[in-house]
N, CA, C and O of each residue as an XYZ file, in Angstrom:
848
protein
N     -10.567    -16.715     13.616
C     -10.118    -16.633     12.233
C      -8.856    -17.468     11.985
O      -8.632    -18.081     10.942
N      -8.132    -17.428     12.959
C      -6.930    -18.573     12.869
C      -7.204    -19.807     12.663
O      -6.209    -20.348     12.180
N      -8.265    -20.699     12.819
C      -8.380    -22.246     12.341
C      -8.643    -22.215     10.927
O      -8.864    -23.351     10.509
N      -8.702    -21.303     10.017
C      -8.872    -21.334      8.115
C      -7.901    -20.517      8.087
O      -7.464    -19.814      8.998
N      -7.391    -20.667      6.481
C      -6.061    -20.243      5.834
C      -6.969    -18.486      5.865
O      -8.172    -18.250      5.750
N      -5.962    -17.661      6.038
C      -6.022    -16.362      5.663
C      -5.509    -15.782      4.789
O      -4.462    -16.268      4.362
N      -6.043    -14.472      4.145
C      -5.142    -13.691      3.597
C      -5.507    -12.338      3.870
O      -6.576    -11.731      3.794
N      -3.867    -11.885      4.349
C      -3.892    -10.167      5.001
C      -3.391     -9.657      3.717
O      -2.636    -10.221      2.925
N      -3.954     -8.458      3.637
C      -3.118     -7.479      2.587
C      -3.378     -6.176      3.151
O      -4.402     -5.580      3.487
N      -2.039     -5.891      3.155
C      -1.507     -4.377      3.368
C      -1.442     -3.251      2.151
O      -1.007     -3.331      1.002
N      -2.025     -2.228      2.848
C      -1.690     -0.700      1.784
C      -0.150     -1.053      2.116
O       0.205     -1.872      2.964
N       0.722     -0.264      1.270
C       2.039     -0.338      1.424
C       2.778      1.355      1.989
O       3.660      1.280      2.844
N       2.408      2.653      1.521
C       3.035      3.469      2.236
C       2.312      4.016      3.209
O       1.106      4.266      3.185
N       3.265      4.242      4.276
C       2.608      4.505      5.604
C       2.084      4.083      6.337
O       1.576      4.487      7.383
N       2.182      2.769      5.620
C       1.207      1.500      6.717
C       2.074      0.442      6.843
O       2.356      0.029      7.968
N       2.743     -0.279      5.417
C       3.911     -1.372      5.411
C       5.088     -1.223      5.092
O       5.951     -2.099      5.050
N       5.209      0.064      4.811
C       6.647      0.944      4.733
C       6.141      2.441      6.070
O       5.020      2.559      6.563
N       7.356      3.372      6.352
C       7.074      3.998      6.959
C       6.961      5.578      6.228
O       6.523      6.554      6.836
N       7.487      5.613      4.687
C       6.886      6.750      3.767
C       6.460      6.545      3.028
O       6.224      5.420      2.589
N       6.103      7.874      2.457
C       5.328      7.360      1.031
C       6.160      7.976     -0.385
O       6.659      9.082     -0.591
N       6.077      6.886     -1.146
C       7.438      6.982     -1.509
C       7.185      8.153     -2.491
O       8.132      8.937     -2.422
N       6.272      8.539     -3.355
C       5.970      9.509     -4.026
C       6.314     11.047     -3.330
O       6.342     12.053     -4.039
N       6.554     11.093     -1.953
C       6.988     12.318     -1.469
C       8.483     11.932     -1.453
O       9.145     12.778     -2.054
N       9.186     10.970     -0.978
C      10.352     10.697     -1.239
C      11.147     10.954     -2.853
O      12.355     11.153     -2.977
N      10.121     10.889     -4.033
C      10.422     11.176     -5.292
C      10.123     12.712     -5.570
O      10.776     13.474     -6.283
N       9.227     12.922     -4.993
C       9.035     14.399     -4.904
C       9.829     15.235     -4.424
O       9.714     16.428     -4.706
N      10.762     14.790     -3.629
C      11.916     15.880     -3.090
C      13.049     15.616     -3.838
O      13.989     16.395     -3.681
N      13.179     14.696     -4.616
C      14.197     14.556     -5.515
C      14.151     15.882     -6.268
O      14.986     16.786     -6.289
N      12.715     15.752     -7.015
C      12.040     16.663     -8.006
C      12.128     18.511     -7.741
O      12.044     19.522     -8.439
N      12.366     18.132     -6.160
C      12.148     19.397     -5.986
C      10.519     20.170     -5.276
O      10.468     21.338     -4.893
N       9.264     19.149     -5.240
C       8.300     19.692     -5.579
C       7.409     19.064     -4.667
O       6.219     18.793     -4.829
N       8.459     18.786     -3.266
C       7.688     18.076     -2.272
C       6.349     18.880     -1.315
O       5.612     18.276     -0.536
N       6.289     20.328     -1.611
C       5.509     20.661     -1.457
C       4.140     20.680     -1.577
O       3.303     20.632     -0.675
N       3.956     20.766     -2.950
C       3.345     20.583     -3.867
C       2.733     18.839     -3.811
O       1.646     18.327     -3.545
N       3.489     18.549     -4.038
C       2.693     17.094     -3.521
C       2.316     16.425     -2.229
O       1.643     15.403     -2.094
N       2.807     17.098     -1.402
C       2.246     16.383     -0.001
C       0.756     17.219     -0.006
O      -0.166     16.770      0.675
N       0.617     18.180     -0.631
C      -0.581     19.035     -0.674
C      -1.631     17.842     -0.809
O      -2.293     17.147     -0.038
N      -1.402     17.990     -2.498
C      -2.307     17.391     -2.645
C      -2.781     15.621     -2.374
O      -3.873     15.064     -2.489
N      -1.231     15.028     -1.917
C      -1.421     13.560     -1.210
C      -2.317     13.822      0.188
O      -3.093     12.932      0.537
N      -2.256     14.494      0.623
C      -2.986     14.857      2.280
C      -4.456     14.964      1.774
O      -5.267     14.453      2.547
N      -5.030     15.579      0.518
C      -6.600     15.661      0.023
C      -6.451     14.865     -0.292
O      -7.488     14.413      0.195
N      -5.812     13.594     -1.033
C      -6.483     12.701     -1.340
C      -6.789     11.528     -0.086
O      -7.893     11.011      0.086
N      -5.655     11.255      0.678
C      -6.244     10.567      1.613
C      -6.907     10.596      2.560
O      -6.947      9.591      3.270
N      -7.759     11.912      2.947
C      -8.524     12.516      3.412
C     -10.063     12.374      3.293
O     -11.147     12.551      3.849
N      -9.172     11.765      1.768
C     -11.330     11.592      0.677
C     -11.518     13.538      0.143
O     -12.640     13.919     -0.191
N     -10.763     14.176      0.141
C     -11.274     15.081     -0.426
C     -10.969     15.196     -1.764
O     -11.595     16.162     -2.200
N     -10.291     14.662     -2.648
C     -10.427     14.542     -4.200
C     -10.122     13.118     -4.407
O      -9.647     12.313     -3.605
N     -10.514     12.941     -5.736
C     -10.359     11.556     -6.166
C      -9.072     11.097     -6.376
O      -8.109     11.738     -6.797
N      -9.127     10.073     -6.087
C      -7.299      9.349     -5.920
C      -6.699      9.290     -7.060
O      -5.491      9.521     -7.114
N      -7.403      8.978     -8.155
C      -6.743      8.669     -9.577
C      -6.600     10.180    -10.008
O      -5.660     10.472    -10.748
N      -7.313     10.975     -9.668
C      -7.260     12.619    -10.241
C      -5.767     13.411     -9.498
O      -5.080     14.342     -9.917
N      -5.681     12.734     -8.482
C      -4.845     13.227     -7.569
C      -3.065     12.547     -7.460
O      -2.061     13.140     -7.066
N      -3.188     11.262     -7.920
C      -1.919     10.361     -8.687
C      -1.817     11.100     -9.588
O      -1.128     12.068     -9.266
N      -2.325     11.154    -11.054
C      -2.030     11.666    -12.100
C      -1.143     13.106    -11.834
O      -0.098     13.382    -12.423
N      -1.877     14.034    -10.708
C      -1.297     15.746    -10.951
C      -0.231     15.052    -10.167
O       0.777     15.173    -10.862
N       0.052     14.444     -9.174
C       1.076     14.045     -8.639
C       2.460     13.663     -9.305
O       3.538     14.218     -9.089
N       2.227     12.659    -10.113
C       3.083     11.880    -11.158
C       4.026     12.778    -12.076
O       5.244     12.792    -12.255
N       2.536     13.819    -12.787
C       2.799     14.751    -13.849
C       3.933     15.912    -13.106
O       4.440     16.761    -13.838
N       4.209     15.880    -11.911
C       5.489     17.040    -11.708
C       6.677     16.136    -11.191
O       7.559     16.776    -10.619
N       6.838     14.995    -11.266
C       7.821     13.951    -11.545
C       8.137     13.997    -12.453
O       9.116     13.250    -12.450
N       7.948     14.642    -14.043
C       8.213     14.340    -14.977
C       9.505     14.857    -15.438
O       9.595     16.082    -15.356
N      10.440     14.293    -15.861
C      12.194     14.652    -16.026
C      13.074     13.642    -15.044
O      14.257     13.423    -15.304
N      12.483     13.105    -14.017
C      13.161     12.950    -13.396
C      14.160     11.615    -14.156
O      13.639     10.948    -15.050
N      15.592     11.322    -13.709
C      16.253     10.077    -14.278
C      15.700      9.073    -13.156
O      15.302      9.233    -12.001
N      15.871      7.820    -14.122
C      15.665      6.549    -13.123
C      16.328      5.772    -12.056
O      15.979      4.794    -11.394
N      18.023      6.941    -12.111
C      18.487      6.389    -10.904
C      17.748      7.118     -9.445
O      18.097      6.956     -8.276
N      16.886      7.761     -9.862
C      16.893      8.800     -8.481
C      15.859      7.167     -7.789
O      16.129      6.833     -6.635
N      15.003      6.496     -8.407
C      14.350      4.993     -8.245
C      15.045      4.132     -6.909
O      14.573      3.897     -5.796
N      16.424      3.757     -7.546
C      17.774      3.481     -7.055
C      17.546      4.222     -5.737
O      16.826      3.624     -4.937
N      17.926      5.166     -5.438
C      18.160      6.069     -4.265
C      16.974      6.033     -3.705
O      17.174      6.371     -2.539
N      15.630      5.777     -3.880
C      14.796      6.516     -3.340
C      14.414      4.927     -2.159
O      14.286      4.816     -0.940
N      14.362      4.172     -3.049
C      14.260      2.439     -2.727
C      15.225      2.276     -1.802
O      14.860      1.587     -0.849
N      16.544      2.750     -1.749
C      17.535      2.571     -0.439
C      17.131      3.673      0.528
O      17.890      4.067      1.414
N      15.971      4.133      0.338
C      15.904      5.243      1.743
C      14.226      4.939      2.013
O      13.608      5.960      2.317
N      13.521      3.854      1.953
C      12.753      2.792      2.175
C      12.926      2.273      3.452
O      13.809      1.419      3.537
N      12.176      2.626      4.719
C      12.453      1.923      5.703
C      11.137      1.279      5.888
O      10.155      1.992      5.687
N      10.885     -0.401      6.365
C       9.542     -0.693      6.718
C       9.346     -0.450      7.819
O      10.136     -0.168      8.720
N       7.860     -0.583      7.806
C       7.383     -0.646      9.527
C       7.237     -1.488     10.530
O       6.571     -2.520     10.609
N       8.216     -0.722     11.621
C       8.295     -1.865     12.663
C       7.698     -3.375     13.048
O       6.995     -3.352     14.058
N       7.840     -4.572     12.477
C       7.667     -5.438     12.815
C       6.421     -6.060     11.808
O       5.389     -6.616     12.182
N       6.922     -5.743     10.240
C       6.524     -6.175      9.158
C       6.891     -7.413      9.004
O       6.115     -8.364      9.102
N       8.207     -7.507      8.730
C       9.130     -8.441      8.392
C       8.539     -9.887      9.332
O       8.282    -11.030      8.956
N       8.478     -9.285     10.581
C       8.268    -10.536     11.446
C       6.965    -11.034     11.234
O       6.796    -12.252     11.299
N       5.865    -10.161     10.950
C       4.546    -10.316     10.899
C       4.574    -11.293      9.500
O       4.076    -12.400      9.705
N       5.045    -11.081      8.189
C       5.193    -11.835      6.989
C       5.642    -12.672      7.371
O       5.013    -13.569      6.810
N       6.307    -13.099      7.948
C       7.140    -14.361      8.198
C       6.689    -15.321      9.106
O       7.261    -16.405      9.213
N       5.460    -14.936      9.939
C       4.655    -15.743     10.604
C       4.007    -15.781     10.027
O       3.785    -16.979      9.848
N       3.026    -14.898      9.140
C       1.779    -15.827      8.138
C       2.539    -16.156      7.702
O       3.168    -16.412      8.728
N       3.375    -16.524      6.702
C       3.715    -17.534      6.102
C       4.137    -18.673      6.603
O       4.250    -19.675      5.895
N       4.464    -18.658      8.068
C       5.100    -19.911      8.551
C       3.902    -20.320      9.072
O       4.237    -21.438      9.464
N       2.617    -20.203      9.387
C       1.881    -20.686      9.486
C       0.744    -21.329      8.445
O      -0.088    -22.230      8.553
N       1.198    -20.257      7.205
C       0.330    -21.018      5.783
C      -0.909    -20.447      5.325
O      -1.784    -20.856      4.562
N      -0.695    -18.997      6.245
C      -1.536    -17.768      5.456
C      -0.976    -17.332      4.388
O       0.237    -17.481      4.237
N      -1.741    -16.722      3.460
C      -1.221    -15.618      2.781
C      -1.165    -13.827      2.654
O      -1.927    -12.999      3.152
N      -0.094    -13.659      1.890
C      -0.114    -11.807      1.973
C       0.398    -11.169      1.072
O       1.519    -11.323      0.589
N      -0.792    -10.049      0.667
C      -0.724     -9.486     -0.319
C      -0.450     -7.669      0.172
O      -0.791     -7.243      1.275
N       0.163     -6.878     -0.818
C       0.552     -5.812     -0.786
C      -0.211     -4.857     -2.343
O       0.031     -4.797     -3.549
N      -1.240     -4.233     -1.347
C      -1.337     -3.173     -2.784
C      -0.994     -1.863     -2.586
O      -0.965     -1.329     -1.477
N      -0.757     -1.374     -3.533
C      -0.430      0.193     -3.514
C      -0.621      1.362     -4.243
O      -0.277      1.218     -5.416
N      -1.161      2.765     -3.898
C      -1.417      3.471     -4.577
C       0.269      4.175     -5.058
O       0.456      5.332     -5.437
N       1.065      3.364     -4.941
C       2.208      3.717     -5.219
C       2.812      3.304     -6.190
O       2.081      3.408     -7.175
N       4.126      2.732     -6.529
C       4.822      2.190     -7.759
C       5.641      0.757     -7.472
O       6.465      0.450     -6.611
N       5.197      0.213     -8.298
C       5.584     -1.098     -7.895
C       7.239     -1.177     -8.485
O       7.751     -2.243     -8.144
N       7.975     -0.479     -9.116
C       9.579     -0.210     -9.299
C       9.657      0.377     -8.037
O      10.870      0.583     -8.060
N       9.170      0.961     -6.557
C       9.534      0.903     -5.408
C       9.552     -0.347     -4.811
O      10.461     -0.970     -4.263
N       8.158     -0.653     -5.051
C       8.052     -2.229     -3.773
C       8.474     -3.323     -4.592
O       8.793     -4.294     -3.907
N       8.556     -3.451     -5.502
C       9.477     -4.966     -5.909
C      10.513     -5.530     -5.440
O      10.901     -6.660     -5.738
N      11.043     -4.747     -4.647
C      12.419     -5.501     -4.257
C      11.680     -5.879     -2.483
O      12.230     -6.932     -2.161
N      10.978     -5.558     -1.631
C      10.299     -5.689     -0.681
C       9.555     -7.035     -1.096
O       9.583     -8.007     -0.341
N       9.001     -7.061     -2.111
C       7.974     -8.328     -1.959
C       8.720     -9.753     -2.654
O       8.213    -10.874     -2.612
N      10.002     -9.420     -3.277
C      11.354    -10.066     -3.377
C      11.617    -10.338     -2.202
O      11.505    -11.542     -1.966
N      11.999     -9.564     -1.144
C      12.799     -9.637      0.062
C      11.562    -10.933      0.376
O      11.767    -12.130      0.172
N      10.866    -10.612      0.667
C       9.992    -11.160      1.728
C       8.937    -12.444      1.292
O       8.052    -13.053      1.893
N       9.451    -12.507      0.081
C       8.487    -14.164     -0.728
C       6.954    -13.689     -0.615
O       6.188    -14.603     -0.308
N       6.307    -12.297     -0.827
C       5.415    -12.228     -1.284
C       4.748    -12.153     -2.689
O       4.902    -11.576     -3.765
N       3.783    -13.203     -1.986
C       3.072    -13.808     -3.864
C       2.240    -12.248     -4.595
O       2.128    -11.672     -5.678
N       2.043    -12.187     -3.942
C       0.758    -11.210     -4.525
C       0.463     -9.649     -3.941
O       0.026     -9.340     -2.833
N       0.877     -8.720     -5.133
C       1.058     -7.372     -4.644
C       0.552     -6.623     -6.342
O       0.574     -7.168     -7.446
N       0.227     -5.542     -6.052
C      -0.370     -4.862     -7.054
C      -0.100     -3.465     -6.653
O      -0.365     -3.100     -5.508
N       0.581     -2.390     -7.819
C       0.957     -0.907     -7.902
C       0.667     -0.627     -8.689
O      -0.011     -1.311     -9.456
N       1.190      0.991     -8.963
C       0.928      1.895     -9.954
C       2.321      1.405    -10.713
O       3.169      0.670    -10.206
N       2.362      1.946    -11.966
C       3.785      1.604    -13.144
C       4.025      3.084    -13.724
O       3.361      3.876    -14.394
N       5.424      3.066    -13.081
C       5.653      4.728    -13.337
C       6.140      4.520    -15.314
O       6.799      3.587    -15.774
N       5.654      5.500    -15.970
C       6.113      4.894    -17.441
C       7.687      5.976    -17.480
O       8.111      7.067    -17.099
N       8.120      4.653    -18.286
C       9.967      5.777    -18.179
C      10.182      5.639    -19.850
O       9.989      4.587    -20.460
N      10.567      6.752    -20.398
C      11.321      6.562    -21.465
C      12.435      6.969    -21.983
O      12.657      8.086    -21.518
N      13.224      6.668    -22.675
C      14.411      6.947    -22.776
C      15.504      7.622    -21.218
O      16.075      8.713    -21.228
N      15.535      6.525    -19.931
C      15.583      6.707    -18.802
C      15.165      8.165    -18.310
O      15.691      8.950    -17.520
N      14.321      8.204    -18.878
C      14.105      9.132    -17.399
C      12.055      9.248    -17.167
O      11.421      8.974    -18.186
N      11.428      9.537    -16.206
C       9.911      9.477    -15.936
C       9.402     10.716    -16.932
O       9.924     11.813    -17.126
N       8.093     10.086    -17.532
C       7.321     10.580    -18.164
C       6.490     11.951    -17.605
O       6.262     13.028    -18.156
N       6.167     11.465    -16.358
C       4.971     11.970    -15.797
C       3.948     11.205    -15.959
O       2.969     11.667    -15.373
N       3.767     10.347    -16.437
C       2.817      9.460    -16.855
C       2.624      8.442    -15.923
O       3.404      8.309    -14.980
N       1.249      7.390    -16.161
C       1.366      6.041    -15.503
C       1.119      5.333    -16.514
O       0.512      5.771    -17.491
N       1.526      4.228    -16.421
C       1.711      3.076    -17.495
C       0.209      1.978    -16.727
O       0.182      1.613    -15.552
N      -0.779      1.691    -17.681
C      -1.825      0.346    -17.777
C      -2.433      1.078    -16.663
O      -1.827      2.082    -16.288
N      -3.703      0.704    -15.965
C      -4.432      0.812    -15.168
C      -3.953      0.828    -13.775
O      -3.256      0.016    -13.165
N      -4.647      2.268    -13.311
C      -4.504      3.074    -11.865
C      -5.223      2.132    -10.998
O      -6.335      1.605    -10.959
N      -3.796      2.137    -10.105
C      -4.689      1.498     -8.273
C      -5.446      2.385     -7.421
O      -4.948      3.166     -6.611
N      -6.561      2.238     -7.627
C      -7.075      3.657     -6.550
C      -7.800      2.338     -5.711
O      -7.354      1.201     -5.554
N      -9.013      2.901     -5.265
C      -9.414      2.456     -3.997
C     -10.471      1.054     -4.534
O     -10.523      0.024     -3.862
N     -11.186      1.217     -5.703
C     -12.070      0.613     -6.025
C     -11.075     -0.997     -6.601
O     -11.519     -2.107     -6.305
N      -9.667     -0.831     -7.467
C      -8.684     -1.637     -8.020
C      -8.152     -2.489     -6.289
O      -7.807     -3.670     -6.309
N      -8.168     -1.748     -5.047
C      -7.513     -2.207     -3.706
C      -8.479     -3.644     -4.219
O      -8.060     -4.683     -4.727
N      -9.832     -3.271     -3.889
C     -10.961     -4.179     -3.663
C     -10.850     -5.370     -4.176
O     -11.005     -6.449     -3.604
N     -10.455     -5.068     -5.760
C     -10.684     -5.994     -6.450
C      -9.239     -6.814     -6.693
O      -9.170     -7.844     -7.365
N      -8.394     -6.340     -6.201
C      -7.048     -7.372     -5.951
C      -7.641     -7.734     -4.483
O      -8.357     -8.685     -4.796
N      -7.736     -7.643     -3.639
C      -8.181     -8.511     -2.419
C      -9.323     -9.590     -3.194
O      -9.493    -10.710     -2.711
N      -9.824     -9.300     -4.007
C     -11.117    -10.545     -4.314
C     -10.194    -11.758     -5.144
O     -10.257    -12.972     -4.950
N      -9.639    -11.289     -5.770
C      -8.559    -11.869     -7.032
C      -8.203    -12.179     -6.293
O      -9.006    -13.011     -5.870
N      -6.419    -12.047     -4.891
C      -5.937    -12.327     -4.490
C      -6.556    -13.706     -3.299
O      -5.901    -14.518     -2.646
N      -7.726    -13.544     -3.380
C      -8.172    -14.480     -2.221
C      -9.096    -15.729     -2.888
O      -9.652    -16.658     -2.301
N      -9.054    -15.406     -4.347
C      -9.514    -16.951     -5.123
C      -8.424    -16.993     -5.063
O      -8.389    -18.054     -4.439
N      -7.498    -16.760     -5.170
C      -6.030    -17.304     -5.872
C      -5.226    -18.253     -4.817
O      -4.649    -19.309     -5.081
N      -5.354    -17.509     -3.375
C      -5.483    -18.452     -2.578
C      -5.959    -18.921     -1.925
O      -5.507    -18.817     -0.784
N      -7.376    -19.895     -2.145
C      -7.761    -20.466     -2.261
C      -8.419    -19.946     -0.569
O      -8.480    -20.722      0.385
N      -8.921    -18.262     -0.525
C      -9.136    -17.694      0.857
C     -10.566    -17.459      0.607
O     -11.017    -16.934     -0.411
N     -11.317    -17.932      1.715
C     -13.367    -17.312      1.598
C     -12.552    -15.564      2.016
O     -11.552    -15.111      2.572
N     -13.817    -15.089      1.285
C     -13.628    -13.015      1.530
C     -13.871    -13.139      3.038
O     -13.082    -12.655      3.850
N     -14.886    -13.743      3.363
C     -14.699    -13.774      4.728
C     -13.561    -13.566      6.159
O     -13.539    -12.838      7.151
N     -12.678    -14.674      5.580
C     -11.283    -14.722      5.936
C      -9.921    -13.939      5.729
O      -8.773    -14.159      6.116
N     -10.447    -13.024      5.033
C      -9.343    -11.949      4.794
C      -9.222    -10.746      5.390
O     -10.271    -10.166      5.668
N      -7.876    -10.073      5.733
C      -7.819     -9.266      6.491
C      -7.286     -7.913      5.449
O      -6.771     -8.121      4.351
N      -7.473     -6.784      5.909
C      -7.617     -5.522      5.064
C      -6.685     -4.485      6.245
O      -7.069     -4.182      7.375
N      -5.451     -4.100      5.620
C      -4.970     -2.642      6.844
C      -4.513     -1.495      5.831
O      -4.029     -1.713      4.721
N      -4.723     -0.359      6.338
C      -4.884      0.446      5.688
C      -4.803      1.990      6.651
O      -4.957      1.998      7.873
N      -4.604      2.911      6.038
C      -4.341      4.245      6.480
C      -5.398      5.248      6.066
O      -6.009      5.850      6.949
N      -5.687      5.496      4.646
C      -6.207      6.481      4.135
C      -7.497      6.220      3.341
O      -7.830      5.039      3.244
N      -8.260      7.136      2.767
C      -9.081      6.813      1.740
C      -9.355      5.924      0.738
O     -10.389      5.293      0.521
N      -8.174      5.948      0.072
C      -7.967      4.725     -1.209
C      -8.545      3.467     -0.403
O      -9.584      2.896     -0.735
N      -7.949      3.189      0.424
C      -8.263      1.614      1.383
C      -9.312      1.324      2.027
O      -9.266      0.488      2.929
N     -10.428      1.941      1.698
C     -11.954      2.143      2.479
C     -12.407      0.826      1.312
O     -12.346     -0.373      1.584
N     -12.736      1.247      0.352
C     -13.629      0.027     -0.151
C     -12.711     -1.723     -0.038
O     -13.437     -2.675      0.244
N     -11.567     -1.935     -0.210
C     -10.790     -2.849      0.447
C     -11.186     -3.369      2.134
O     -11.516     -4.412      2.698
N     -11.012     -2.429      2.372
C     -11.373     -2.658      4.001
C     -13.299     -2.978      4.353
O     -13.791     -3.368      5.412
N     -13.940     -2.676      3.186
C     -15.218     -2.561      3.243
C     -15.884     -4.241      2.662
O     -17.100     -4.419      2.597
N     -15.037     -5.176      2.341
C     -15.496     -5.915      1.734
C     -14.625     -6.958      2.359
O     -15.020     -8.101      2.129
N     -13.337     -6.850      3.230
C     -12.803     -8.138      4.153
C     -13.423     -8.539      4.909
O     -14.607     -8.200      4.916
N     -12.947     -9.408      5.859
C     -13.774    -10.142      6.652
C     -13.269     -9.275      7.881
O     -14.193     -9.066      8.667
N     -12.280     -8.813      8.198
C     -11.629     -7.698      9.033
C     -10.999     -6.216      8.743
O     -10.015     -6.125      8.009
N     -11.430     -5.369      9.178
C     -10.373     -4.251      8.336
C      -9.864     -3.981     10.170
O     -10.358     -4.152     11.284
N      -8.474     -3.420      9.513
C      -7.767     -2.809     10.728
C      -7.352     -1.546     10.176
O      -6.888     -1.550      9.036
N      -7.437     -0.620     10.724
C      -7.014      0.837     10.183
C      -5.613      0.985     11.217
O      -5.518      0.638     12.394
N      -4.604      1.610     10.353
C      -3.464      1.781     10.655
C      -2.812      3.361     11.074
O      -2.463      4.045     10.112
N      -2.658      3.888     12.309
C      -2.425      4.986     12.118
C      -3.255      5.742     11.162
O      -2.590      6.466     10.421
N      -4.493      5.766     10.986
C      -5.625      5.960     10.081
C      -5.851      7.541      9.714
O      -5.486      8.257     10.646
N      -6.396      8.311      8.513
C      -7.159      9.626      8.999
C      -8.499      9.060      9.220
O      -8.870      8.004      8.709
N      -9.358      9.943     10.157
C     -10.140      9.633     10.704
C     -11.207      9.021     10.082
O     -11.871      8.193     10.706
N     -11.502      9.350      8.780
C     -12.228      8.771      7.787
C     -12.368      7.442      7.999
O     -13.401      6.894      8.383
N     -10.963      6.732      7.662
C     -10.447      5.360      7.797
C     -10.860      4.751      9.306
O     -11.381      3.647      9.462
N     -10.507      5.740     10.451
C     -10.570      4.818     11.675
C     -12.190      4.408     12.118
O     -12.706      3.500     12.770
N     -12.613      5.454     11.475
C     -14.322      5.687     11.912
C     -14.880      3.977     11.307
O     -15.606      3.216     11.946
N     -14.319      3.732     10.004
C     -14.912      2.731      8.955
C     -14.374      1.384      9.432
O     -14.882      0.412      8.874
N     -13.360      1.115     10.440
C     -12.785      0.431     10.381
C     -13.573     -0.250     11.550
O     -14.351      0.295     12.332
N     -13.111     -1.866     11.480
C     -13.166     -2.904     12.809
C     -12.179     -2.490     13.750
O     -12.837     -1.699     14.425
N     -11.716     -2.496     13.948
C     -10.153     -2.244     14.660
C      -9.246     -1.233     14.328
O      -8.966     -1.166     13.131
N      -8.619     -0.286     15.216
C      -7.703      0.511     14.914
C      -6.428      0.500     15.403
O      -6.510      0.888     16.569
N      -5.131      0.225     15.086
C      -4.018      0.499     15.927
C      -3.444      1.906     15.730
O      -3.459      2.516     14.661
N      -2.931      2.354     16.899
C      -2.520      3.847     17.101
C      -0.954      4.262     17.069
O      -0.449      5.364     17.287
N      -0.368      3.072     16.741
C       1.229      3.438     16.990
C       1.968      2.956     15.901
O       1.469      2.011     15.291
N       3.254      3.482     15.450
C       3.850      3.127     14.356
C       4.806      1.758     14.201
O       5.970      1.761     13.801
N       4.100      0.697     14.577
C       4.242     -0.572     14.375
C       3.344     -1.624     14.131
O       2.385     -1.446     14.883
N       3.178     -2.661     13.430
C       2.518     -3.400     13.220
C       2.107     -4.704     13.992
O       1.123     -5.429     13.845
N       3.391     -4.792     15.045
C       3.212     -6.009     16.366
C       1.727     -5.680     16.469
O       1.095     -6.521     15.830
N       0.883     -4.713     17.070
C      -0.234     -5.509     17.516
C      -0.838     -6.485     16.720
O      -1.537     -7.386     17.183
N      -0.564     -6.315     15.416
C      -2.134     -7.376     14.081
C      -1.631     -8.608     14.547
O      -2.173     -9.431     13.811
N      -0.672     -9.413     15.604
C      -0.592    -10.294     15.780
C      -1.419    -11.054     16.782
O      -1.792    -12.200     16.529
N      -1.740    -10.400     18.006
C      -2.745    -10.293     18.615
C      -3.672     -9.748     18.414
O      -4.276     -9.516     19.462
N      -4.231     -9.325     17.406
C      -5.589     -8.561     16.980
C      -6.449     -9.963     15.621
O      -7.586     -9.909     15.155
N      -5.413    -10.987     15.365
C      -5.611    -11.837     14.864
C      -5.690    -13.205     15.797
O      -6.053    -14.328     15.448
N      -5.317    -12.832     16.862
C      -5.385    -14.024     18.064
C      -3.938    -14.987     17.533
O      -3.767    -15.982     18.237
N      -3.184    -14.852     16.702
C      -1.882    -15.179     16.160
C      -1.066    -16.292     17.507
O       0.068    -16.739     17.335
């Protein structure tokens, strides 16, 4: 796969960050309980992802937008991201980041790191503080897919040639339509579906799992 241009795209929490940031907002809230509940069924595949964002979102609601601020400085990535982006790109792949998360988290990440192409959820805020709401169209699993198809005319990548990593449910049909999926620290759902699995909380192996 290394002699044609590639493009990898990463789920972003728990796979290209090391939380997920919606439980990180959730303990702001108070109500981290409550949402890891129901984040654990959804990436499980036991309820639908967009059914399961929404009740999620909806007990965020009050929160101010500095808690955003705070939550984004307590953002750590996963081991050996940084380096991994920085070799596809120095070699003249590309990489994309989607997320069933909020892209007012990962914007400053795909800033950091000169990535072209990333796609989230849009937390809606008004009069500073969260709605509970989401703003324009939900990333669930079927939206992963179709930014990997988008993202890989765009650069100028055959589907063939693209690589898919991922953790949970949402990332099955993404991973179902690359030319590679790698499941990441996976639930089993994910590892079963996958080409490849890595088992540890770093990303160094996709360098050799790409022959890199």
């Amino acid at each position: 796969m290394t002699r044609q241009k590639m493009l990898v795209q990463f789920d972003v929490d728990s796979t290209f960050i090391e939380q997920e940031a919606i439980d990180l907002l959730a303990a702001k809230a108070g109500v981290l309980a409550e949402v890891a509940q129901i984040t654990n069924s959804a990436m499980n595949g036991e309820i639908d992802f967009a059914e399961s964002l929404k009740k999620r979102v909806g007990l965020l609601k009050g929160l101010p937008i500095q808690v955003l601020d705070e939550v984004r400085n307590e953002i750590v990535l996963t081991d050996g991201a940084v380096e991994l982006v920085d070799l596809l790109h120095g070699l003249g792949h590309s990489v994309s980041l989607v997320s069933g998360g909020f892209v007012q988290i990962i914007e400053p990440i795909v800033s950091q790191l000169s990535i072209k192409y990333f796609r989230a959820n849009v937390l809606e805020i008004n009069d500073g503080v969260l709605t509970g709401g989401i703003t324009g169209t939900i990333i669930d699993r079927a939206a992963k897919a179709e930014a990997l198809k988008e993202f890989a005319r765009l650069s100028d990548v055959l589907l063939e040639n693209t690589v898919a990593i991922g953790d949970g449910a949402n990332d099955l049909d993404m991973m179902a339509i690359a030319g590679l999926s790698i499941a990441f620290n996976a639930k089993p759902i994910v590892a079963t579906a996958a080409d490849l699995s890595i088992n540890e909380r770093s990303l160094r192996p996709v360098k050799s799992l790409l022959g890199l």
